[in-house]
PLY file of the C-alpha trace (Angstrom):
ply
format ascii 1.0
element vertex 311
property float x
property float y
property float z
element edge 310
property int vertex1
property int vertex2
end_header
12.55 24.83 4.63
15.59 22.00 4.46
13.86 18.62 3.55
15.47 15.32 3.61
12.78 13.36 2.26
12.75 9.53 2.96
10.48 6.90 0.69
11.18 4.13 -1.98
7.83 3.02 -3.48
5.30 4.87 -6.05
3.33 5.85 -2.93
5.80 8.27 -1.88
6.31 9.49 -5.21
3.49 12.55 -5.05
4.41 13.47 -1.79
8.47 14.00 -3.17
6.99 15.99 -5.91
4.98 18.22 -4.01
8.32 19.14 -1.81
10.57 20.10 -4.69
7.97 21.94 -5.98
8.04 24.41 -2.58
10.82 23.73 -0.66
15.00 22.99 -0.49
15.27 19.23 -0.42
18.68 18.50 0.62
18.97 14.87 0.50
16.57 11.82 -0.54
16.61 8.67 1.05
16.11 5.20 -0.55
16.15 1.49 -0.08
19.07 0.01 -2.17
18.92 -0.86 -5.51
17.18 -4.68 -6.32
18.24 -7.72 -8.16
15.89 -8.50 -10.65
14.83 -10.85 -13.74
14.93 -14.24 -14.07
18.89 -14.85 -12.79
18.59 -11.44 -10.46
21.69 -10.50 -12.49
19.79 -6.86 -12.65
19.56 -4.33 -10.64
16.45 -1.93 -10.57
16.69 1.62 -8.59
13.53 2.24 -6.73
11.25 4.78 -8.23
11.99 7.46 -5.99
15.48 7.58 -6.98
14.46 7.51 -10.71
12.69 10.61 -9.80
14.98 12.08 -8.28
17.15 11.80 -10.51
15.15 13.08 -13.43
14.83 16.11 -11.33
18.56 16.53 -11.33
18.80 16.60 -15.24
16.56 19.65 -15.64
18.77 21.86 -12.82
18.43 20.50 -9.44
21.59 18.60 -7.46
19.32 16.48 -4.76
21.71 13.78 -3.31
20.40 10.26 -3.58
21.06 7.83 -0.65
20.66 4.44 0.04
21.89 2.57 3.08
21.17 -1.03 3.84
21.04 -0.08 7.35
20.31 3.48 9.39
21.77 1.97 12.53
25.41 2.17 11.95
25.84 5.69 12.48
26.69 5.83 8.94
23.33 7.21 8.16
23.36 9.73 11.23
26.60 11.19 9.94
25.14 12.05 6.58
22.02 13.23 8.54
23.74 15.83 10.31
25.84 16.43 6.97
22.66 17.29 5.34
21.39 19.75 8.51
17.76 19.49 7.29
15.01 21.24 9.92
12.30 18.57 8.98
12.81 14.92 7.53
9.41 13.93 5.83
9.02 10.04 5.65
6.20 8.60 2.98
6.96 4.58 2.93
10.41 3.89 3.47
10.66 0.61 4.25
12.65 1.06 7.51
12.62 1.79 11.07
14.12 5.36 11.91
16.27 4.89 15.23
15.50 7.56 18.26
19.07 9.41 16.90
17.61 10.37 13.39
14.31 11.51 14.97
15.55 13.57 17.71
17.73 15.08 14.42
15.82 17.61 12.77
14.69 20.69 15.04
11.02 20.43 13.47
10.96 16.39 14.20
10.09 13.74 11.42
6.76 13.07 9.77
5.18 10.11 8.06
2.79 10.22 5.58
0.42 6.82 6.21
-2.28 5.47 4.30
-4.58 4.92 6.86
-7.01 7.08 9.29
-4.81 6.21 12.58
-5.04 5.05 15.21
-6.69 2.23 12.70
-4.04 0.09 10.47
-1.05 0.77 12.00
1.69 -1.15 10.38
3.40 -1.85 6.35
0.10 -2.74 4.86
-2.75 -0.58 5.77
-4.64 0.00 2.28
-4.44 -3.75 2.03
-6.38 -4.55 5.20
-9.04 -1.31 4.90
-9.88 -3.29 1.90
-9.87 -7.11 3.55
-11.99 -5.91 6.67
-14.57 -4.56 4.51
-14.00 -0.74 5.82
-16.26 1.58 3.38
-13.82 4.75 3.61
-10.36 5.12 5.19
-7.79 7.89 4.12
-4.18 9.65 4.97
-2.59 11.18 8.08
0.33 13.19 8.47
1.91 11.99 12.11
4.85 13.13 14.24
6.88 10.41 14.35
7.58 8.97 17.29
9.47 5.37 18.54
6.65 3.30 18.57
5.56 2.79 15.03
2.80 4.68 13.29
1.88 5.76 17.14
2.69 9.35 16.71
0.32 12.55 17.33
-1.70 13.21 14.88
-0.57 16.75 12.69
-3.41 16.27 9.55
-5.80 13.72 8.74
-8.22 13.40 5.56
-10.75 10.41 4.98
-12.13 9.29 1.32
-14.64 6.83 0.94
-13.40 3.25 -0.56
-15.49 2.67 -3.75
-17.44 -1.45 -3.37
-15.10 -2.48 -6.89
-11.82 -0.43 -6.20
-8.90 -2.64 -5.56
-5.59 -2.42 -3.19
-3.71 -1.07 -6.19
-6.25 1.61 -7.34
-6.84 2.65 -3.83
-3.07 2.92 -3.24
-2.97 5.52 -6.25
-5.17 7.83 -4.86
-3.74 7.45 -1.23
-0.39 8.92 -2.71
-2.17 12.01 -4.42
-4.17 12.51 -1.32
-0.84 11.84 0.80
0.88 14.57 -1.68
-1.89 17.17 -0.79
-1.74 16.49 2.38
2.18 16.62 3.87
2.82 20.30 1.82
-0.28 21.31 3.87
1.24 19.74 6.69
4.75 21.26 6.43
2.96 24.71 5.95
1.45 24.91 9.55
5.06 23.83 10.59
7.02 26.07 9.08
4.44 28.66 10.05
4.30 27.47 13.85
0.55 26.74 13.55
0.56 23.17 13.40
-1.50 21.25 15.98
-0.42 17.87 17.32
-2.92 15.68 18.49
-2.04 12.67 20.81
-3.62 8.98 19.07
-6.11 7.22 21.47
-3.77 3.89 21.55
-6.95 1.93 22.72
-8.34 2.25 19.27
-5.00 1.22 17.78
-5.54 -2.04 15.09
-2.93 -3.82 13.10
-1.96 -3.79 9.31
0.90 -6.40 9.43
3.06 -7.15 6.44
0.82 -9.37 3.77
2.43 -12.77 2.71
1.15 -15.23 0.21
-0.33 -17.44 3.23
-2.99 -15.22 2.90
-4.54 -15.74 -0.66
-6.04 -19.36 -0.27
-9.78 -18.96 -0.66
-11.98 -20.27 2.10
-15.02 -20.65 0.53
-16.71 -20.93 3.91
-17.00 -17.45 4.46
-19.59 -14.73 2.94
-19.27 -13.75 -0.62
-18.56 -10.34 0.32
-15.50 -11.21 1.96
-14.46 -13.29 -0.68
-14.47 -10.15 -2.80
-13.20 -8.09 -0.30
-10.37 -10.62 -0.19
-9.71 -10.83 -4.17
-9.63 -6.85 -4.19
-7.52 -6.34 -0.90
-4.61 -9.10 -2.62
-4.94 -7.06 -5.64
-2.19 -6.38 -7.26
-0.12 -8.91 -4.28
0.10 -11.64 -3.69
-3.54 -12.10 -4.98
-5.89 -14.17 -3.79
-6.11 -18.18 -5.05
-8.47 -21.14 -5.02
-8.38 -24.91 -6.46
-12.03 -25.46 -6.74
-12.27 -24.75 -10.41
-9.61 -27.01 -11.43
-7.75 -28.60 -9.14
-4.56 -25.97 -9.14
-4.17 -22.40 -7.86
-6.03 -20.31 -9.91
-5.39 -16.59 -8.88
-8.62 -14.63 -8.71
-8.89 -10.78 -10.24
-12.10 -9.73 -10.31
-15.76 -10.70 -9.05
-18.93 -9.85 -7.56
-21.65 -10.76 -5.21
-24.36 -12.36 -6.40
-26.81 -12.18 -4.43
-28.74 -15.31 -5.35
-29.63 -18.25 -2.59
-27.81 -21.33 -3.56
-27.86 -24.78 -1.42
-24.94 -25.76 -3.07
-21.95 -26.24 -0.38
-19.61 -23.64 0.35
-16.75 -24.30 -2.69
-19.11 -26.01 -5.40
-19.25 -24.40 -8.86
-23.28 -23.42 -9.59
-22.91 -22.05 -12.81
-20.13 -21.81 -15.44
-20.70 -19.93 -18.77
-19.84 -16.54 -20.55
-21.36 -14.16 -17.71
-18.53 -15.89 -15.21
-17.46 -18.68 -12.44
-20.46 -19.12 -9.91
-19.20 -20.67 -6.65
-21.03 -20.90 -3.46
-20.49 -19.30 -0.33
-20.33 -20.14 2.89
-23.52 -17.72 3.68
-25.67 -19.68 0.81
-24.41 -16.89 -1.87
-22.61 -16.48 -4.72
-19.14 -15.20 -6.09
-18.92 -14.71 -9.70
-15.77 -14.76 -10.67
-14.92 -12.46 -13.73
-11.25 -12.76 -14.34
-8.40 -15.01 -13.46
-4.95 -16.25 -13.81
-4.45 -20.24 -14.53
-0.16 -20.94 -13.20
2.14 -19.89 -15.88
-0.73 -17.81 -18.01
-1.51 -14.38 -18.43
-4.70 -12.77 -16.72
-7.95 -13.62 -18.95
-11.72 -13.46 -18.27
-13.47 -16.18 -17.03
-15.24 -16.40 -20.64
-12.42 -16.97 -22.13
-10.94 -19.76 -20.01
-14.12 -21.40 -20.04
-13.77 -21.29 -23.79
-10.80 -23.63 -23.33
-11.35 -25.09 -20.43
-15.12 -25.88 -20.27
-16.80 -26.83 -17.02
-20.00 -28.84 -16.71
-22.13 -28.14 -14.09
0 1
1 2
2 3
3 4
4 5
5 6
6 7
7 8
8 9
9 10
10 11
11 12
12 13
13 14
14 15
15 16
16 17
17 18
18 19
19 20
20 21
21 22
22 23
23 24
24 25
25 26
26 27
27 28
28 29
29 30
30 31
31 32
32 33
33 34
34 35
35 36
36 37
37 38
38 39
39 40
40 41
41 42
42 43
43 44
44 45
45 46
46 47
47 48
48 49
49 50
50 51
51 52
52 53
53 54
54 55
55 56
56 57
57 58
58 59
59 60
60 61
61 62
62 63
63 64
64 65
65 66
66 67
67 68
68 69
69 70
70 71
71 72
72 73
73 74
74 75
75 76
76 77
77 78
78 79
79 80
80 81
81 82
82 83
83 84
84 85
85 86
86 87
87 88
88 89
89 90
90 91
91 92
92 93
93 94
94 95
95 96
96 97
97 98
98 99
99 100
100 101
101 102
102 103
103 104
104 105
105 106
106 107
107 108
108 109
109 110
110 111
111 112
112 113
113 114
114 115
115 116
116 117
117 118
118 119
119 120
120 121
121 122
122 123
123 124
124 125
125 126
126 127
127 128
128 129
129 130
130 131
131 132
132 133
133 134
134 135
135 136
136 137
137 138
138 139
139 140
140 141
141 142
142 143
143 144
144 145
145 146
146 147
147 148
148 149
149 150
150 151
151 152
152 153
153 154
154 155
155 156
156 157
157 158
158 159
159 160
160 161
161 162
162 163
163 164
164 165
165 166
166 167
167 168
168 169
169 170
170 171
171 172
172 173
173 174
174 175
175 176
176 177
177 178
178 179
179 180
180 181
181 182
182 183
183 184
184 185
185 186
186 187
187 188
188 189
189 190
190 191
191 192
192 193
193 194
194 195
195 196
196 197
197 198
198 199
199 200
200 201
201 202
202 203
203 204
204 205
205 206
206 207
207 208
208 209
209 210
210 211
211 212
212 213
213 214
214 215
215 216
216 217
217 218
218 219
219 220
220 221
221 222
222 223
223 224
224 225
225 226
226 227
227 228
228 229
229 230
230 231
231 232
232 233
233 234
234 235
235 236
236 237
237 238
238 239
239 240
240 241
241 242
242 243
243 244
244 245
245 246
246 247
247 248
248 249
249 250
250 251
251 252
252 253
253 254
254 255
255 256
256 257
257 258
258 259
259 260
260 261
261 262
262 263
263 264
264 265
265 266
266 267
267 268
268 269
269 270
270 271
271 272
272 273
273 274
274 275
275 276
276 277
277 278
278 279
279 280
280 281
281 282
282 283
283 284
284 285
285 286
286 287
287 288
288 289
289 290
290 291
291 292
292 293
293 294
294 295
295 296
296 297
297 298
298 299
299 300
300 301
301 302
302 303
303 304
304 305
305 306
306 307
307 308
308 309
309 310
């Protein structure tokens, strides 16, 4: 089948291999190219198109594109240039107008990182993680103009492990999502693919993260605490003042689940087995590993080692 495959981050990265591997990709779509390094005199091509173009050295002649915009009719052109049957989408970073999905004859598909209708929206292995959800998994949707609202084609759950992190999780969303979308294109190319509508009603959000979100508030349980230091793992990560005044980012922890009257915030214990600190529901967060501004990650051993706390 003609592919033009759509995606930018390492998410999307087993799902492009998996179509190569089976199937004519015609065209791959990007985001642009980004400044980097300390004067963002750099610029760094997404992994996808670093991919891609390793595939071209060994044979293949996949064009690479990378518009800043799909709504000029710049994009459309190339589109119907391309004359691909299905256009797969696996985190691209941007909106596809109602003229590039009504494009392909077979429609456009996403590959999301969530069990929809739940976490619809840019950051949904983030927020599985935040709101404490003990499995979640990968659909493959029909894309339609509402975002991540489209019937359902395939849809796979895996259970989220109590230590695994956004960034560990997202790895083994993308093989999952890989496994998944070749399936998917299978029962399309075949005509036995079944498309089933969403129930909107169950519909929740997974908005865009921002660094408003990693202040700690010790009020809450310990378990969100650590749900919150894992879900803003690896970004923007989540951050508290208590220990020494400053941000401290926080990268690992655990529940303790020991009564303390201490208030919500107060350190109860300080030496090589962590960073006790209360919690709002009277237990405790040890914190195993930080990140002091302008240092490198360390255990909490070893900053206490330097930075000793009495308690």
């Amino acid at each position: 089948m003609r592919i033009v495959f759509m995606g930018t981050p390492e998410f999307a990265i087993p799902s492009l291999k998996a179509l190569i591997g089976g199937h004519e990709v015609v065209g791959v779509f990007c985001q642009p190219d980004k400044p980097v390094g300390r004067h963002q005199n750099k610029l760094e091509p997404p992994i996808v198109k670093r991919c891609t173009l390793n595939y071209n050295t060994i044979g293949y002649n996949i064009p690479v594109y990378q518009p800043e915009t799909l709504r000029d009719g710049a994009a459309l052109a190339i589109l119907k240039e391309l004359d691909p049957e299905l256009i797969v989408v696996a985190a691209y970073g941007r909106f596809l107008p109602d003229e590039i999905l009504n494009l392909p004859p077979r429609g456009c598909i996403n590959v999301h990182s969530s069990l929809l209708p739940k976490y619809r929206g840019s950051a949904p292995i983030n927020w599985a993680i935040l709101n404490g959800e003990s499995e979640t998994g990968v659909t493959i949707q029909r894309m339609a103009h509402d975002m991540d609202a489209g019937d359902i084609i395939l849809q796979q759950s895996t259970p989220i492990h109590q230590s695994e992190t956004a960034g560990m999780l997202y790895g083994r969303l993308a093989e999952l999502g890989g496994k998944l979308v070749v399936e998917a294109v299978a029962q399309i190319e075949a005509g036995t693919a079944r498309y089933t509508p969403q129930d909107h009603a169950k519909a929740t959000p997974a908005p865009m993260l921002s660094k408003a979100l990693s202040p700690v508030d010790w009020t809450r349980s310990a378990q969100e605490i650590y749900n919150q230091i894992r879900g803003l793992d690896p970004w923007p990560g989540a951050s508290t003042d208590v220990i020494s005044g400053e941000p401290i980012k926080l990268w690992g922890g655990q529940v303790v689940e020991k009564h303390t009257d201490a208030l919500p915030g107060a350190i109860a214990a300080a030496d090589k087995n962590g960073i006790d600190v209360a919690c709002g529901d009277g237990n405790v967060l040890r914190i195993l590993e930080l990140q002091p501004p302008g240092k490198k990650k360390m255990t909490a051993a070893a900053y206490l080692a330097g930075h000793p706390i009495q308690v």
